[in-house]
C-alpha positions in Angstrom: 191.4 120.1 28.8 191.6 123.8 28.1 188.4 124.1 29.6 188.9 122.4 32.8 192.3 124.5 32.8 190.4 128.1 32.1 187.6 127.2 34.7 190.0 126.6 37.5 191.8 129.6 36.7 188.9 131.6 37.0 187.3 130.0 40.0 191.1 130.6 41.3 190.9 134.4 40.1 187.2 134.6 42.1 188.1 133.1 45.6 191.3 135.3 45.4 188.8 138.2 44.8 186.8 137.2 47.7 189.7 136.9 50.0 191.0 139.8 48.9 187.3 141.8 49.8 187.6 140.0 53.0 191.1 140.9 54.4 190.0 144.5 52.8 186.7 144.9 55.4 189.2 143.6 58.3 191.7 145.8 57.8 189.4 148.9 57.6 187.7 147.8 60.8 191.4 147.4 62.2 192.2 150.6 61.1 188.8 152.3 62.2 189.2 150.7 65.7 192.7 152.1 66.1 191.9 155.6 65.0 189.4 155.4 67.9 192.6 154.2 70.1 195.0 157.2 68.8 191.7 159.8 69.0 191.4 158.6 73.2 195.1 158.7 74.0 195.6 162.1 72.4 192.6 163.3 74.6 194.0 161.4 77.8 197.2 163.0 77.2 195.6 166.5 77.0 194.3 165.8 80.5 197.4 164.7 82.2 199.1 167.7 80.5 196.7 169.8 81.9 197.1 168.1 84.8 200.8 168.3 85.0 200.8 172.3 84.5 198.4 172.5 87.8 200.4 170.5 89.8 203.7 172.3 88.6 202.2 175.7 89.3 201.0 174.7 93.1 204.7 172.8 93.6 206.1 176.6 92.7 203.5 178.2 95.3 204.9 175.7 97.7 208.4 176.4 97.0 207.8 179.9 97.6 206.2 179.5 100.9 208.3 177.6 102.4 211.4 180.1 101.1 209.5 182.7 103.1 209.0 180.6 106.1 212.5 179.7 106.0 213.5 183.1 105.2 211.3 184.4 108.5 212.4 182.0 110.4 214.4 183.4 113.8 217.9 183.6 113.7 218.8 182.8 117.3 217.6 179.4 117.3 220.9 177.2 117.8 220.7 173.6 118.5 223.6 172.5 121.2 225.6 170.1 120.2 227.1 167.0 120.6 230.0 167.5 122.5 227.9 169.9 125.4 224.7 166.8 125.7 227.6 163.9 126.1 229.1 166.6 128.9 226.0 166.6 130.2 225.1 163.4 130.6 228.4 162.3 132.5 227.8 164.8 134.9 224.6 163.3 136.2 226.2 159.7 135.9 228.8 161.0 138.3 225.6 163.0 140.6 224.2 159.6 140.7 227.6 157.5 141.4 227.9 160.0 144.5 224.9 160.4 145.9 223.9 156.4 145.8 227.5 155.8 147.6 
């Protein structure tokens, strides 16, 4: 009996050892592919940093240019307003009452 008892134990120790190798190899492939994964984001985010910096520095040139346009811009441009159009546009209602009459 002692026998049959000491042979399962070790066949029990062995498959244990064997699974254990097993789960070892996936895990370092696991970890092997997700070093791969970390190394590709850290260089995409390099990119869209660098990216980021060039599109920040021409939105600055832009903002500057269009300051000085706005800046040269003529003064004496006024827009009429509200009031003088609606004025405007009953006068040639009434032109049009009188001269269809």
């Amino acid at each position: 009996m002692r026998t049959h008892g000491l042979a399962g134990l070790l066949g029990a120790v062995a498959l244990s050892l064997c699974l254990g190798a097993c789960k070892d190899t996936k895990t370092a492939q696991e970890n092997e592919q997700l070093k791969t994964q970390v190394a590709e984001l850290q260089k995409e985010n390099g990119q869209l940093g660098n990216e980021l910096e060039a599109m920040t520095a021409s939105r600055d040139t832009l903002a500057k240019e269009n300051a000085n346009l706005k800046s040269s811009e003529p003064a004496g441009r006024k827009s009429r307003s509200k009031r003088a159009v609606v004025r405007k546009t009953r006068r040639q209602h009434h032109r049009r009452r009188q001269s269809v009459s």
